[in-house]
C-alpha positions as CSV (number, residue, x, y, z in Angstrom):
1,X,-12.4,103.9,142.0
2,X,-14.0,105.7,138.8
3,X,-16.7,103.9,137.6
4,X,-17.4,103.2,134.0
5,X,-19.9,105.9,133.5
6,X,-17.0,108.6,134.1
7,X,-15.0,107.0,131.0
8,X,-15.6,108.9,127.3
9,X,-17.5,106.6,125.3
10,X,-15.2,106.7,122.6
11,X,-11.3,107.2,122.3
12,X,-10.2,110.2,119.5
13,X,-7.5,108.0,117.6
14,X,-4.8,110.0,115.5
15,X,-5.3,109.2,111.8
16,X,-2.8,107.4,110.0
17,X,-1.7,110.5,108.5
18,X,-0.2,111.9,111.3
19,X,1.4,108.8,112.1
20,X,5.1,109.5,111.8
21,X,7.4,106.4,110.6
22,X,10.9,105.9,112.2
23,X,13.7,106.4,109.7
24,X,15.8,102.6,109.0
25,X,19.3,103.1,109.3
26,X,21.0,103.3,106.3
27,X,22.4,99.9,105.5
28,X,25.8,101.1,104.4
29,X,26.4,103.0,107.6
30,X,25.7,100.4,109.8
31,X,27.8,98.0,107.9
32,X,30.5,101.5,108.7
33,X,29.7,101.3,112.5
34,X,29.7,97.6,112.8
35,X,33.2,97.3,111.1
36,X,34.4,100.3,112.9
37,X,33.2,98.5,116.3
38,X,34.7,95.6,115.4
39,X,38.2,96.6,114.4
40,X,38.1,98.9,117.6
41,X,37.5,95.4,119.4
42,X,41.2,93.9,117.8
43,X,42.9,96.9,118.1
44,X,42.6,96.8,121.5
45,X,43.2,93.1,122.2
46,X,46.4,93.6,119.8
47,X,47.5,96.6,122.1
48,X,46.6,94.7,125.1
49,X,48.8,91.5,123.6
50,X,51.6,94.0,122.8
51,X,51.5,95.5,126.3
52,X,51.2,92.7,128.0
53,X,53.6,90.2,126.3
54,X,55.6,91.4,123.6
55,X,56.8,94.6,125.1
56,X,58.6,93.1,128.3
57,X,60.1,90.0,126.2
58,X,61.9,92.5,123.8
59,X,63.0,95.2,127.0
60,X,64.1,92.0,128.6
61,X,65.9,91.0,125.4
62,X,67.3,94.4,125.1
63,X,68.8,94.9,128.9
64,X,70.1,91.6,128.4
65,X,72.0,92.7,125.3
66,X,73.2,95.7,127.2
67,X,74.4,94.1,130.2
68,X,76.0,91.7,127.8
69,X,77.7,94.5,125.9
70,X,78.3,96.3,129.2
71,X,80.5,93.2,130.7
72,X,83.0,92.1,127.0
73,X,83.4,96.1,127.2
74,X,84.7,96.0,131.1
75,X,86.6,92.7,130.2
76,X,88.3,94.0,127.2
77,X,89.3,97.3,129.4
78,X,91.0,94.7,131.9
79,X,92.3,92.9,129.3
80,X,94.0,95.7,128.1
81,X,95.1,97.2,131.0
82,X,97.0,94.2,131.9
83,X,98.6,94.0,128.9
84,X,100.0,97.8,128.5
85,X,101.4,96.8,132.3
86,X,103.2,94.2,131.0
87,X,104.4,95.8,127.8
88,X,108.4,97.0,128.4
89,X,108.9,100.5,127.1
90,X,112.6,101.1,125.8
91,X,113.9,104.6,124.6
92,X,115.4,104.5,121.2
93,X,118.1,107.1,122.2
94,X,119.3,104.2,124.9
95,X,119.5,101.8,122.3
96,X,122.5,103.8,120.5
97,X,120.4,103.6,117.3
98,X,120.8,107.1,115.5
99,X,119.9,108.2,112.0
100,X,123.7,108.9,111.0
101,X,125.1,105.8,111.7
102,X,122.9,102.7,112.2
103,X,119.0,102.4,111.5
104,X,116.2,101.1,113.6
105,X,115.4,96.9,112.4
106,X,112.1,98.2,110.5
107,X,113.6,101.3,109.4
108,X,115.3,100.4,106.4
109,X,116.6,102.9,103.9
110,X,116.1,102.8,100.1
111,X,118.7,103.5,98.1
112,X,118.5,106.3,95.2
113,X,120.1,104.4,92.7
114,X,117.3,101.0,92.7
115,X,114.6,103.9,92.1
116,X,116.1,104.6,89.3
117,X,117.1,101.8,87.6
118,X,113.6,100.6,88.2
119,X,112.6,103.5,86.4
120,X,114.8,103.2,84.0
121,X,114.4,100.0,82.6
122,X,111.9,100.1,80.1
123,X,113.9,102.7,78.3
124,X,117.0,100.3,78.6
125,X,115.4,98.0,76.8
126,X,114.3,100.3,74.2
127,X,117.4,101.5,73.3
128,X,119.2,97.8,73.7
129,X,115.9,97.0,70.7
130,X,117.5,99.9,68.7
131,X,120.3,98.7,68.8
132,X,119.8,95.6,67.6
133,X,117.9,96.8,65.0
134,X,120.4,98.8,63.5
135,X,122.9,95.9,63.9
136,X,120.5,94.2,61.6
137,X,120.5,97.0,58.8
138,X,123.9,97.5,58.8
139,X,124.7,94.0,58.2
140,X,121.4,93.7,55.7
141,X,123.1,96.7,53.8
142,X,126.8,95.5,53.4
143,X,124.8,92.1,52.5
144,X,123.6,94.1,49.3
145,X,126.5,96.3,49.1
146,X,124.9,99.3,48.7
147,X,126.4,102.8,49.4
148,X,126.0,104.3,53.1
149,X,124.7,107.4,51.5
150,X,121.4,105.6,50.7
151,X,120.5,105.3,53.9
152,X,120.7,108.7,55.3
153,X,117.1,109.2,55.1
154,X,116.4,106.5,56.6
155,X,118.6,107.8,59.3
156,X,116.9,111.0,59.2
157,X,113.7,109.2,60.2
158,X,115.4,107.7,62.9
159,X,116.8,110.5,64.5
160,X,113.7,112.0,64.3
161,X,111.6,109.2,66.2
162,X,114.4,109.5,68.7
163,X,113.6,113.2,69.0
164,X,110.5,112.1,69.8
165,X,111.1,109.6,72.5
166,X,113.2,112.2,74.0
167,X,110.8,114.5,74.2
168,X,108.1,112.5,75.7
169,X,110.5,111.0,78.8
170,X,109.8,111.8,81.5
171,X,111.8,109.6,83.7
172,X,114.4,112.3,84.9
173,X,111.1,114.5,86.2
174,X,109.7,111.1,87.2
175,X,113.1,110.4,89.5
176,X,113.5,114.1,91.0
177,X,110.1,113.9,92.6
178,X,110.7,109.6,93.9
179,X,114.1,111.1,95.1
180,X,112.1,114.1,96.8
181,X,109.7,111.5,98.5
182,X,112.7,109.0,99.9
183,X,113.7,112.2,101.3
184,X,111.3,113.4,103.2
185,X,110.3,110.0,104.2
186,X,113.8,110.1,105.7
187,X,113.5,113.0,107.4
188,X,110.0,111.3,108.9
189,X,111.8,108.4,110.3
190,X,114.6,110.4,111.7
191,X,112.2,112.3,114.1
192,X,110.6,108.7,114.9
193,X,114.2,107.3,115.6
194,X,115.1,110.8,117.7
195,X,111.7,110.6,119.3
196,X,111.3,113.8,118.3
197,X,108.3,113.8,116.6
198,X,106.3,117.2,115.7
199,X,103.2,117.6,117.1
């Protein structure tokens, strides 16, 4: 044990001077950390919710949906299957059914001469208005018993916006190409009705 007299009798304190503060935190950063901590915190009790809870719900949700989607798809297979068992397959050919002399029920043919007289019918009409109207003048001009030869300019005119008509039908190029079409849509149903169809 030292005894008092071995003790300095007095203690060399550093002067204030040398003292050296510790630096405060600066307020705004530790505002920083703490909300940084703190949104770390729910992040990871979000991911552990997610993890835990959410994410096997919606895989259980999903397998169910496959296995759902898995069994109408296998059902609908067997479905069909049994159906194309029972369907009855008959050859045209053994029916007797040709493309000469008889046609299949839903094969019907369209005859040339309805296309055209479809096509054909506004002009009809047209002319059947022309007509009429010159009916009319000729009746209005022996009414006043004037001269035919006054009205040979108004015939002029006429012919001329008959040239015109003419020139603008087009119902013969319209026919060729509704005659080329039933034809080749013939020619389709033949090699249906010959089960001979190109491949």
């Amino acid at each position: 044990m030292t005894s008092i007299k071995s003790l300095p009798r007095y203690i060399d304190w550093p002067s204030d001077v040398d003292i050296k503060r510790a630096e405060r935190t600066n307020p705004t950063v530790k505002a920083i950390k703490s909300l940084l901590y703190n949104g770390g915190s729910i992040y990871a009790f979000l991911y552990f919710f997610v993890a835990m809870f959410v994410e096997p719900m919606l895989q259980k949700q999903y397998q169910q949906r496959n296995d759902f989607s898995l069994f109408v798809i296998l059902r609908l297979r067997r479905i069909i299957a049994q159906l194309q068992k029972r369907l009855v397959m008959t050859p045209v050919s053994s029916l007797g059914y040709n493309e000469q002399n008889n046609s299949v029920e839903r094969s019907t043919q369209t005859s040339d001469d309805n296309v055209i007289q479809k096509d054909n019918s506004h002009w009809a009409e047209i002319t059947y208005q022309l007509q009429s109207v010159k009916q009319e003048l000729q009746y209005f001009n022996r009414s006043l018993d004037q001269p035919t030869e006054s009205m040979d300019d108004f015939v002029f005119q006429i012919k001329m916006a008959t040239d015109q008509v003419e020139l603008t039908d087009r119902t013969q190029t319209f026919s060729n190409k509704s005659r080329d079409v039933i034809q080749e849509i013939r020619e389709i149903k033949g090699w249906f009705v010959n089960c001979q169809v190109p491949r």
